[in-house]
N, C-alpha and C positions, 0 to 999 in steps of 0.2 A: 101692413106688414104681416105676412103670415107665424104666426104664433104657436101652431102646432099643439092647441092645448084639447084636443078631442080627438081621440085614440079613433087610428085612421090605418087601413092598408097601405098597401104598397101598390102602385096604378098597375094595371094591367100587363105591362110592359116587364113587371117583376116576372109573370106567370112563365113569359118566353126566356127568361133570364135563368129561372130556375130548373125549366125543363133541359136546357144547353147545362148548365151546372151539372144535375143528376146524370145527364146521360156521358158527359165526360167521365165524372166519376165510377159510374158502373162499366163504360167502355175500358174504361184504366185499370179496373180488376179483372174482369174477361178476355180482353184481347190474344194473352197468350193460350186459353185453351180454346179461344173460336179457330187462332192460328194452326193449333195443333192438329183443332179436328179436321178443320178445310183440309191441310195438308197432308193428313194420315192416310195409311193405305187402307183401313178401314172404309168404305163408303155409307154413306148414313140413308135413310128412309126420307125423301120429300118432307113426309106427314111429322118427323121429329123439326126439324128444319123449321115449316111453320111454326109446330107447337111451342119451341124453345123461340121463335122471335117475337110470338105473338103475349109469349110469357115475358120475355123482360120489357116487349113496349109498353105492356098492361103495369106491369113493378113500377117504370117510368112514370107514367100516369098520374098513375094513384098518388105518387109518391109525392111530385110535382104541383099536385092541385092540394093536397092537403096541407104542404110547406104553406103554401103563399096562404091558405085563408087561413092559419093558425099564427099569422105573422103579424100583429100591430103593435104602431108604438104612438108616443106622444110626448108632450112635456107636460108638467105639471108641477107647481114649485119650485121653480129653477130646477125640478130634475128631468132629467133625459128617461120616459120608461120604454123598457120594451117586452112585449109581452108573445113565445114563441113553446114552440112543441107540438107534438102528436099525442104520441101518449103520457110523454116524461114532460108537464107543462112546468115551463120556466118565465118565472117574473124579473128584469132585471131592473133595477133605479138608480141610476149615475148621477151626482151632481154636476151639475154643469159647469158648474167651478173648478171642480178636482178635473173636467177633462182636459187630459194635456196635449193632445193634438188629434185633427180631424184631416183623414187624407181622404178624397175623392179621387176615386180610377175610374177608368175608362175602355174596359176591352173592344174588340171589334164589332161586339152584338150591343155593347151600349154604346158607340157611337153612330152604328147605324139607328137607333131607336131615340138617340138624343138624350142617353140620362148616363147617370152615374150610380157608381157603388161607392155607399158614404161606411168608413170604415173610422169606428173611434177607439181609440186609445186612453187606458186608465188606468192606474196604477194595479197589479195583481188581475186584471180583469183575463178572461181565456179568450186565446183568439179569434173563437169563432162569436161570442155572446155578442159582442157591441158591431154587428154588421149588420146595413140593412143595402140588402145586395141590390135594386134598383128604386133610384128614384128622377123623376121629368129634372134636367136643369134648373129651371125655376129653383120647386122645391130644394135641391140639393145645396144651392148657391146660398138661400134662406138659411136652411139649415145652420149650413157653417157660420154664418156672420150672426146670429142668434147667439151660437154658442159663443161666438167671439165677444160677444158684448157683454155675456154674461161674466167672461171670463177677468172682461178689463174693468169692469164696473165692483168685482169683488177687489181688486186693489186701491180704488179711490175711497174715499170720503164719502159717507151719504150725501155730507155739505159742500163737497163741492164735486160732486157730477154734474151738477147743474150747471157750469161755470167749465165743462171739459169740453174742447168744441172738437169736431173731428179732423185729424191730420190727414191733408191730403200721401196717400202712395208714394213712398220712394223706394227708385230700382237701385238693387244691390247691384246683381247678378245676371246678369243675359250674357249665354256658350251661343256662338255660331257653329259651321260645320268645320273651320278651322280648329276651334280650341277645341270639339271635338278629336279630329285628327291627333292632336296634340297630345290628347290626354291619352287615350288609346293606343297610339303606337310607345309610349312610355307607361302602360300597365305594367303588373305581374304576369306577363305567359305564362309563367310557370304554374300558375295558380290556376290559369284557364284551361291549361295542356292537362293538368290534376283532373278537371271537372271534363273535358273530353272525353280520357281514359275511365272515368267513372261512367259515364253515359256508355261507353263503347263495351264494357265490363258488362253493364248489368241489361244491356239491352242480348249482349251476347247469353247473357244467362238465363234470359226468355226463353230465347229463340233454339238454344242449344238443343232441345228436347226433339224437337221439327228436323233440323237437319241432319240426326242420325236417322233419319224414313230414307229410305230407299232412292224418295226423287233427290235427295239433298246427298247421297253420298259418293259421288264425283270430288265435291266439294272437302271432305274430309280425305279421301283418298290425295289431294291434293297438298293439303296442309301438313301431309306424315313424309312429301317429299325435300319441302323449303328446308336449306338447311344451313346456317349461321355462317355469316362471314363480315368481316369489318367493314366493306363495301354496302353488303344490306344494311348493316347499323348505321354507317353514316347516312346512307341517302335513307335512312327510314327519319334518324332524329332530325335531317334537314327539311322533310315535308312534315313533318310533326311542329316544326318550327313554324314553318311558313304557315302553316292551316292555325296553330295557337294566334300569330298575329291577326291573319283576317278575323278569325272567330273573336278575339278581343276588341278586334276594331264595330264589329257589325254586336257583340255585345255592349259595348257604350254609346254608342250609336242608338241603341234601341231605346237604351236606359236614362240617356240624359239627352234627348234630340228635344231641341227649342224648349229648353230649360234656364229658367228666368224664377229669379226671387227677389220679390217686394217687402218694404217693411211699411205696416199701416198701422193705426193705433192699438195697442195691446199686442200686437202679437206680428209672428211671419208668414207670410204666402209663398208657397212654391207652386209651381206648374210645369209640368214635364212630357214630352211622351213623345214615341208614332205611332207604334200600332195599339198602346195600351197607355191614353192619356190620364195622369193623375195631377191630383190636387192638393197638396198637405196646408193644414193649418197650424200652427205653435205658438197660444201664447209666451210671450218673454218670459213670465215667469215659471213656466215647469222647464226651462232647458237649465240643468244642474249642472254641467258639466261640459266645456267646449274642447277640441281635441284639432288637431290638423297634424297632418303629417304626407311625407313623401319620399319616395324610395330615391335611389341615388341618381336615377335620370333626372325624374322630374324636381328633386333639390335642384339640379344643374342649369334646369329652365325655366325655373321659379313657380312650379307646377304644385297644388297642393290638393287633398282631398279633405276636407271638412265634416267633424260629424258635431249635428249638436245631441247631445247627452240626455234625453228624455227621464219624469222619474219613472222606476220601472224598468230598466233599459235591458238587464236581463230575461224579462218575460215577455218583451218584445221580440217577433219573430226578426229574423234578418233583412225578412224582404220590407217590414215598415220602419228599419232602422234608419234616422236625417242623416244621409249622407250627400255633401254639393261639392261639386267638381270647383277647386279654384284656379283661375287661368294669368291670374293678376295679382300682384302684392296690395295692389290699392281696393279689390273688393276683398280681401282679409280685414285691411283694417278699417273697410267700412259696415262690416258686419260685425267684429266685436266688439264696440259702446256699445251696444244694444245690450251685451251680458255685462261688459266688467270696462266703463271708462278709459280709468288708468291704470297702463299696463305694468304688472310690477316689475317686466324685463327692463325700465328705463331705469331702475337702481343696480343695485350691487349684486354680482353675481356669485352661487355659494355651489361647491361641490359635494363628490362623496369618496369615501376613503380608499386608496390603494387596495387593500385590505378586503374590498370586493372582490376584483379579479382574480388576486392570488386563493382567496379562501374558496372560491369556484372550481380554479384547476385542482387543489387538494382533494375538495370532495366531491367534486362531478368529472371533472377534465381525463384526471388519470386512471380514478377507476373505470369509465366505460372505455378510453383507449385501449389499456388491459385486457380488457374481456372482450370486446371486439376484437380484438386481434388478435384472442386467442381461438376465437369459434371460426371467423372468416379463414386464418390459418388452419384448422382441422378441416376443414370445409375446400380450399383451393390452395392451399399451400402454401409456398414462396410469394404468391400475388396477395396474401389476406395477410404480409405484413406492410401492404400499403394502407392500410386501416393505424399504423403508426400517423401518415400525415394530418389525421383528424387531430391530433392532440398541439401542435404548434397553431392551427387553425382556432379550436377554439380558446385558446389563450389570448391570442391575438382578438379577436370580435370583444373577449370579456375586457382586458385591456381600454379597445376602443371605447364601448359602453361606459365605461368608470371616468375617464378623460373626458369627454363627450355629453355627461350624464353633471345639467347645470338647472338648479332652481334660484329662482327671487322671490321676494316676499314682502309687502306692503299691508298697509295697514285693512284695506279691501281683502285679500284675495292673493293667491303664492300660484307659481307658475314654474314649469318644469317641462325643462329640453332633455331629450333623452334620442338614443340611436347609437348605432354601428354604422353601415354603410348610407342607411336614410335617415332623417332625420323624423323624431311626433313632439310635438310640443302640446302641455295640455294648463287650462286656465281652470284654477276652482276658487268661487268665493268663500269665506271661510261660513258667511251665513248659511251656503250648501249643505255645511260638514255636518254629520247626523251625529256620529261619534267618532273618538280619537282613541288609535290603540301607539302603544310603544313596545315593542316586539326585542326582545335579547336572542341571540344563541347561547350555547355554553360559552364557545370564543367570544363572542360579544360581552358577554357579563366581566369575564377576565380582563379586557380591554378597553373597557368601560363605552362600548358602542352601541347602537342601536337602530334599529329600523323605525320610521314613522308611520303608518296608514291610516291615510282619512278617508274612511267612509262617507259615501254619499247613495244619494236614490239613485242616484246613474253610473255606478262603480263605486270601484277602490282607486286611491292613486296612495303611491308607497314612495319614499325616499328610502332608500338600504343606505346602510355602512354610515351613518356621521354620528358624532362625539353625542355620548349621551345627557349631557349638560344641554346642546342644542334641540334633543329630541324633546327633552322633558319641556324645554323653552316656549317649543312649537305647539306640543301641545297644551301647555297651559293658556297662552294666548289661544288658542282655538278654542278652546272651550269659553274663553270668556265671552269668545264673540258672538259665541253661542250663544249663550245666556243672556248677552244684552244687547241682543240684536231684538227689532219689535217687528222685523220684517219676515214675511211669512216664506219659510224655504219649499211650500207647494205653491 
């Protein structure tokens, strides 16, 4: 078994990995003035031309070959080192214990080359410090199950490791290109038509500089003639529509294409991808926090999206956030015993008080109605008192929310259904809970209620508006379980 215990580069195969890296990224900051110059009516000198290419393949270079040989790591004590920099040298040591998940990706240049980018996760750690951008498969696969062993070997017994034999693999999760389809045509467009018009926004704010030159001004001359009618609107939001679905469907497609998750001993396996295959690892014990939810279609088809709760979960980027597509009621519940048994939704179900929605429209609902519709009205008239119907609306959703908004609680662990038109349910052990607050307003103190939030490594979850006799309840029992719990919440 490779061991890893004598500080070693990264194979050769890094050196190609990192020059594509560097040159993306310096492409990524020049592009718009290489644009500008190509396209300007200025013409430039041949001898500038080379000198300025011949100067950033040289930046490229240097830059590239000093990354990779100032780049080693190893383990050494159960810790993960790695030791990186040019001028500014950085030591890092992770224990391998505290790491709470290992993803392996796979871009287009590391799957022609056969290796991986091993990307680890630690609690506060910066996003770039725990990456080591290529390593051959072999290595990478090592890698992770090293860490895994170490990770499952810290919750046993010295006295009985010996006596722990290995659980063969079982499959949770395997999406065809059906559940695919599925999940994707009941996305958020809206959220993806968001990130379109972002893309189309800030590419246009590149580009904008170029197409006031002379050869681009046709093009402007054109745009001062289009001019608004409800006919352009509808056919503009119906192809905005149709192009948000494809681009959602060919975004989850990308993102979760022959995506399958195992459970092996200590911890989770994901494996994902097409053109960018990854890997994650999770031991069972750093996921704090389990979450699922679904918007009102996929409620409909029993569609759900699953995140598990890493600690850290805010200093994690979005893109390494465990989120798995669920296409089935029955891999939900064959994924959560692994966090929490028994589910405390099999007991008694407890709400939260009227007293929410109404105290919402008093202090949000009708002030921003007001003031919207007084600026939209200065603004457009007679049409800016259609900014009145916002305030029946959000009465209504707060309403929903408060009816809707249902916790249980068992002697493990308390659980909480919440939504408007979709539905998120979220599971926390109490042994997660790091600390317990109980939160008044002025109104609350007068009417003896109270908010609860329990802090954990993987967020906040909050119960608003219930009697303050049960907040205090909740949290005393928290705290005990706290305190006498002998199980370790990293």
């Amino acid at each position: 078994m490779n061991t890893f215990d004598q500080p070693r580069r990264q194979p050769l195969i890094a050196l190609i990995i990192t020059l594509v890296r560097i040159t993306r990224a310096v492409m990524g900051a020049l592009w718009p003035f290489l644009l500008a110059a190509l396209l300007g009516s200025k013409r430039k000198k041949a001898s500038y031309w080379i000198f300025s290419s011949i100067a950033v393949l040289v930046f490229i270079l240097v830059r590239s070959v000093l990354d990779y040989l100032n780049f080693k790591f190893w383990v050494q004590n159960g810790q993960l080192m790695i030791r990186r920099g040019i001028l500014t040298k950085k030591n890092i040591s992770m224990p391998m214990s505290r790491i709470q998940s290992v993803h392996l990706e796979q871009t287009l240049w590391h799957t022609i080359t056969n290796a991986y980018r091993v990307i680890i996760d630690t609690p506060g750690a910066e996003k770039e410090e725990a990456v080591i951008y290529a390593l051959q498969r072999a290595e990478a696969l090592a890698l992770k199950e090293l860490i895994l062993s170490h990770a499952h070997a810290d919750l046993v017994k010295p006295e009985q490791q010996a006596a722990v034999l290995p659980e063969p693999a079982k499959k949770l999760v395997q999406l065809g290109l059906r559940d695919l389809a599925r999940f994707s045509i009941t996305a958020n467009h809206i959220e993806t038509l968001v990130l379109l018009l972002a893309l189309v926004v800030s590419f246009y704010d590149n580009v904008s500089p170029v197409l006031k030159t002379e050869q681009f001004r046709w093009l402007a001359d054109y745009e001062e003639t289009i001019q608004f009618s409800w006919r352009l609107f509808i056919g503009t939001t119906v192809l905005l529509l149709i192009v948000s679905v494809i681009a959602s469907y060919i975004r989850t497609t990308l993102r979760f294409f022959r995506f399958t998750m195992t459970a092996k001993q200590g911890g989770l396996n994901l494996h994902w991808g097409l053109i960018e295959m990854r890997h994650k690892m999770i031991p069972f014990r750093k996921i704090q926090l389990v979450s699922w939810r679904a918007n009102f279609l996929r409620r409909l088809l029993g569609l759900f999206q699953l995140q598990l709760r890493i600690t850290g979960e805010d200093e994690v980027s979005k893109r390494q956030r465990i989120l798995i597509p669920i296409t089935a009621a029955t891999q939900l519940s064959a994924i959560l015993p692994y966090y929490q048994p028994a589910l405390p939704s099999d007991g008694e179900a407890y709400g939260i008080l009227p007293a929410y929605y109404q105290r919402r429209t008093i202090l949000i609902g009708i002030p921003v109605t007001l003031l919207l519709t007084l600026g939209l009205y200065a603004w457009l008239g007679m049409y800016g008192l259609l900014a009145l119907l916002w305030l029946p609306y959000f009465i209504s959703t707060s309403f929903l929310f408060q009816r809707n908004f249902s916790y249980w609680v068992n002697d493990q662990a308390i659980q909480i259904k919440r939504g408007v038109w979709g539905r998120e349910q979220l599971l926390l052990k109490w042994q997660q809970v790091q600390f317990v607050t109980v939160v008044q307003s002025i109104y609350q103190r007068k009417h003896q209620l109270a908010t609860l939030q329990l802090q954990t490594a993987g967020g906040q979850v909050a119960i608003p508006y219930i009697p303050l006799q049960t907040a205090r309840e909740l949290c005393d029992y928290a705290l005990w379980k706290i305190e006498s719990s002998q199980e370790n919440w990293m």
